[in-house]
C-alpha positions as CSV (number, residue, x, y, z in Angstrom):
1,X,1.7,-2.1,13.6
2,X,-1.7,-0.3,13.9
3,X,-5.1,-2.0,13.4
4,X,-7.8,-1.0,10.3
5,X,-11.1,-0.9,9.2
6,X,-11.3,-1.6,5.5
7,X,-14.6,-0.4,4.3
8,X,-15.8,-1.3,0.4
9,X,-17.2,2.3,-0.6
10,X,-20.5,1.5,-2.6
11,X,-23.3,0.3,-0.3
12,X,-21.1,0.8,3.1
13,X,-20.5,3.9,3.4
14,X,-22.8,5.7,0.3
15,X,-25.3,4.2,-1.0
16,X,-25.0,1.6,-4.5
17,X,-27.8,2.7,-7.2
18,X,-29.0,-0.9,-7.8
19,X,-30.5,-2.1,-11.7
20,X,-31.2,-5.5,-12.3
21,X,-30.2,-6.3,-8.7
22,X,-26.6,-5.0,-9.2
23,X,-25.6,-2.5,-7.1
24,X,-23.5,0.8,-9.1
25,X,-21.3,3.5,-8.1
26,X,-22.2,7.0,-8.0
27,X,-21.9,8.8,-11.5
28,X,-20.8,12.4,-10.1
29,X,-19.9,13.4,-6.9
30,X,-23.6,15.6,-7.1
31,X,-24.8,11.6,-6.5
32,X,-23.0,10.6,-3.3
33,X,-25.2,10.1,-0.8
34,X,-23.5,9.0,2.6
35,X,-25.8,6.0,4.3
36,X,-27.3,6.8,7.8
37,X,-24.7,7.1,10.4
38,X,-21.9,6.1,8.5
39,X,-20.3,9.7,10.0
40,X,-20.7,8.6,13.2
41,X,-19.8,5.1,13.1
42,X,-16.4,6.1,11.4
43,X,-15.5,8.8,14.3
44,X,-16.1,5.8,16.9
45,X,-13.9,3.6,15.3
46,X,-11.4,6.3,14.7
47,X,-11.6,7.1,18.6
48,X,-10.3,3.3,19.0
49,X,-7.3,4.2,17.2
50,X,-8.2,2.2,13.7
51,X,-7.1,3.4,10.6
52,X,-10.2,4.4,8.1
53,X,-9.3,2.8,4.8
54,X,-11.3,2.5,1.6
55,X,-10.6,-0.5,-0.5
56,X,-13.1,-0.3,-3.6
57,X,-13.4,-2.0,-7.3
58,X,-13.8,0.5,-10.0
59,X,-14.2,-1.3,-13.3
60,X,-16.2,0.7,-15.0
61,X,-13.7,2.6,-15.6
62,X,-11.8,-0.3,-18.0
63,X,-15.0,-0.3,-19.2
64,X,-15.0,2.9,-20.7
65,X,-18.5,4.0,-19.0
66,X,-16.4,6.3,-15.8
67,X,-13.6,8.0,-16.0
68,X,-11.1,8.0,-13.5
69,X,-11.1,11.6,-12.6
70,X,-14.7,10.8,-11.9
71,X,-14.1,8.3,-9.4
72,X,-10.8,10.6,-7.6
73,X,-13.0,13.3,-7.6
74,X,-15.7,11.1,-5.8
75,X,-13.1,9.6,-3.3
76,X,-12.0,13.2,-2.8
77,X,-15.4,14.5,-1.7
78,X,-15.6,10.9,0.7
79,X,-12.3,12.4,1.8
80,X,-13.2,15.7,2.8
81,X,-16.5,14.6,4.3
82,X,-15.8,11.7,6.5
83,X,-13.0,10.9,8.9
84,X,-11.0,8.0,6.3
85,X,-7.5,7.7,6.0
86,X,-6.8,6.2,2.9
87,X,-8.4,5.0,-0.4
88,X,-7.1,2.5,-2.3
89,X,-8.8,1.5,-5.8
90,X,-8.8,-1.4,-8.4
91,X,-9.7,-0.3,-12.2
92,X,-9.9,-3.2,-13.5
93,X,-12.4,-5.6,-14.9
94,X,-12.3,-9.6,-14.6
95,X,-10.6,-10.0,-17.7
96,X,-7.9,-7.8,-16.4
97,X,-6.7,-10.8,-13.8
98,X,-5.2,-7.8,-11.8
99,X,-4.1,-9.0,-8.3
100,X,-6.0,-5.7,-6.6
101,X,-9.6,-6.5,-8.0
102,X,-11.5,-7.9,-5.0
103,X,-12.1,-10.9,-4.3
104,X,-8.7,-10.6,-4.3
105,X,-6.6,-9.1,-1.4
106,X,-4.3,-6.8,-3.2
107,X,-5.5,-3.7,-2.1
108,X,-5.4,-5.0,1.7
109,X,-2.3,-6.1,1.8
110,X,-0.9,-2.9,-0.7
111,X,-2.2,-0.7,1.7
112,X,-1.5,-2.6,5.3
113,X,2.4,-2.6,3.6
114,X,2.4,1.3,2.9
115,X,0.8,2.0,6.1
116,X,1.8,-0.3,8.4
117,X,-1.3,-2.0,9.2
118,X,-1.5,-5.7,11.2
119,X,-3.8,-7.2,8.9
120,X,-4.5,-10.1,11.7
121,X,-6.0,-8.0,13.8
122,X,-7.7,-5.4,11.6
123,X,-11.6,-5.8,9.6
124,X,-13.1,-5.9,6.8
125,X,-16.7,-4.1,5.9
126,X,-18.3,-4.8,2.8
127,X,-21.3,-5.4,0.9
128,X,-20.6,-7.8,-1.2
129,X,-19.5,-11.8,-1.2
130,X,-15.7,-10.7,-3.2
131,X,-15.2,-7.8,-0.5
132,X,-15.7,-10.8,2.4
133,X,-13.3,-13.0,0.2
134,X,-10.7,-10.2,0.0
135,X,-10.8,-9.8,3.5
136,X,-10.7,-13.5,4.7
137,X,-7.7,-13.8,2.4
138,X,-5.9,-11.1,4.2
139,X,-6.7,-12.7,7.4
140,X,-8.9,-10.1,8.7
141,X,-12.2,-10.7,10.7
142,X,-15.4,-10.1,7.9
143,X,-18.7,-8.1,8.0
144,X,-20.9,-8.4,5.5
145,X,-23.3,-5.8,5.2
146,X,-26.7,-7.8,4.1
147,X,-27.9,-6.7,0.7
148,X,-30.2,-8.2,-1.4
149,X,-27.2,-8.7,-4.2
150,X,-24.3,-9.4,-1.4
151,X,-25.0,-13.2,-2.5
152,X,-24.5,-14.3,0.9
153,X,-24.3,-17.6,-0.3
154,X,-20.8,-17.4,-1.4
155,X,-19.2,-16.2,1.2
156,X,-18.9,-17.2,4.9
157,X,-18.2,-13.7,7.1
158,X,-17.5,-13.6,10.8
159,X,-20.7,-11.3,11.0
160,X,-23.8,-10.2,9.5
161,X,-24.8,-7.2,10.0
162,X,-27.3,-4.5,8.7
163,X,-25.4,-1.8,7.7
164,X,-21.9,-0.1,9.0
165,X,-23.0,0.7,12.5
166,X,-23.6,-2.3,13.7
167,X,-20.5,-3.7,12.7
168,X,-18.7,-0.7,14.6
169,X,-20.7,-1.9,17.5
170,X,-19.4,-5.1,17.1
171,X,-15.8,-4.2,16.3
172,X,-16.1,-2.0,19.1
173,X,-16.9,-4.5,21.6
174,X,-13.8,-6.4,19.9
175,X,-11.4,-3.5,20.5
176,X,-11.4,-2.6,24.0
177,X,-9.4,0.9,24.3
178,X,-6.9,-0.9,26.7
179,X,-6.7,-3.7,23.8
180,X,-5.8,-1.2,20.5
181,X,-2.9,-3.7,19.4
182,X,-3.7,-6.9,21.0
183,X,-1.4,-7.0,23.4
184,X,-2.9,-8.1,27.2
């Protein structure tokens, strides 16, 4: 079983438009804006052997305010522009009670199932308190990516960090290339 970064997409790896201190997705893919070494930070890890996989919450299109073609087209551009392997996405709202919408772990342990990822030994990057959830529910070690909305307070990660480099510095030092699997 391989190990994986799960990255939340908004706010880790492009950056959230934030109104009334909560963070939104891009509206069209003309909006993406990949954050500051995100590239480079994804091509390290990916030298370590971890798979690249996007977990993200999409419920605006249940709300009726984004269309799902929208958001593939979006992922699709992610995609072709940085080195991720998979994207996995909940379209739900809270109402929906769906077992993929984060804080929940469904799309973690969907996606370590189809891929064969050791969710034990794999992380969890996110910017938000449910993305830190999800991931300490799948057992994976956390980063939270400190955001004025992340509320911090609900959440307890492994790490705080400032943005996705320095948790691949971190998850680096964690992963030593004689260590991909966690075998001695």
């Amino acid at each position: 079983m391989k190990r994986a970064v799960f990255l939340d997409r908004d706010g880790v790896l492009n950056r959230a438009f934030v109104r009334d201190n909560i963070p939104y997705p891009p509206r069209t893919v003309r909006e993406i804006d990949v954050l500051p070494g995100v590239a480079e930070s994804l091509n390290t890890l990916k030298s370590l052997d971890l798979s690249m996989v996007v977990v993200t919450n999409q419920p605006d299109v249940a709300r009726g305010t984004q269309t799902r073609d929208v958001i593939e087209h979006i992922n699709r551009t992610l995609v072709e522009r940085l080195p991720i392997d998979a994207v996995y996405v909940c379209y739900h709202d809270n109402a929906d009670a769906c077992s993929c919408r984060k804080p929940k772990d469904g799309m973690l342990r969907t996606a370590a199932a189809e891929l064969g990822l050791d969710l034990a030994n794999s992380f969890m990057v996110g910017d938000r308190w449910s993305d830190i959830a999800a991931g300490k529910s799948a057992g994976c070690k956390t980063f939270l990516v400190a955001r004025p909305y992340s509320q911090a307070e609900r959440c307890r990660p492994d790490h705080t960090v400032a943005d996705l480099a320095e948790a691949a510095s971190i998850i680096t030092r964690i992963v030593s290339p004689g260590d991909r699997y966690g075998v001695d």
